[in-house]
C-alpha positions in Angstrom: 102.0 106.7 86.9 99.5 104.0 87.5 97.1 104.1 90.5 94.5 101.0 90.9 91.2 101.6 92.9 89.2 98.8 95.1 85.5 100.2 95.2 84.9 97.6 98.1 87.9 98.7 99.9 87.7 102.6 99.2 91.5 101.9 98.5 93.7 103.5 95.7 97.3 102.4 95.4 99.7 104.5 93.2 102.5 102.8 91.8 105.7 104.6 92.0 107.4 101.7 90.6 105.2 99.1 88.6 104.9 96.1 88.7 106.3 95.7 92.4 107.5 91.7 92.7 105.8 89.7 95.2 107.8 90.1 98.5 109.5 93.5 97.0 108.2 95.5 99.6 109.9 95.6 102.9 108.8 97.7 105.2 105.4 100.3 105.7 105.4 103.6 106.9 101.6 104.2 108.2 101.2 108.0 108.4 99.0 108.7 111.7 97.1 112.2 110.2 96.0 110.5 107.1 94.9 107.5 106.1 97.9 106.7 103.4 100.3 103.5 103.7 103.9 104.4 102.3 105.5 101.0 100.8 109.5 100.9 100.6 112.1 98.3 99.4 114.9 97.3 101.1 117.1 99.9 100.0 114.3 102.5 101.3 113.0 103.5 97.7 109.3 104.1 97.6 107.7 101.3 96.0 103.8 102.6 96.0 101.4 104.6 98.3 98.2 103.3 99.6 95.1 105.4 100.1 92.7 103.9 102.6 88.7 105.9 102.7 89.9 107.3 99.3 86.5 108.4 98.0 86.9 110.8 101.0 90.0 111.9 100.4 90.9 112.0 96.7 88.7 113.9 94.3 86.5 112.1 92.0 88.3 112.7 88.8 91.1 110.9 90.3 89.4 108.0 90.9 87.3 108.0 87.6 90.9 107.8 86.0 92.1 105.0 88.2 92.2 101.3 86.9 89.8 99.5 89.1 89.9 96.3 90.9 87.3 93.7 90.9 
């Protein structure tokens, strides 16, 4: 599994499928409790998910091991 992380953004994405094509992702499912983005096709299949204030919420080793983003 790949996960990229965005220091400036707190952000991890983790790539269920990788590389996702431009346009490839259809629809988002914003889950209220946390602050995680699901990203689907258009046959429903999960594409990635999207960690917003991830420093917060992910434990450090995690993100050490994520590739980052400038």
């Amino acid at each position: 599994m790949i996960s990229t992380y965005d220091e400036e953004a707190d952000a991890v994405y983790i790539y269920v499928k990788y590389p996702i094509k431009k346009g490839e992702s259809k629809t988002q499912l914003s889950l209220d409790e946390y602050p995680i983005i699901l990203d689907f096709d258009k046959k429903d299949r999960l594409l990635g998910i999207e960690v917003l204030n991830a420093s917060k919420v992910l434990n450090k080793e995690f993100l050490k091991e994520a590739k980052r983003i400038d």
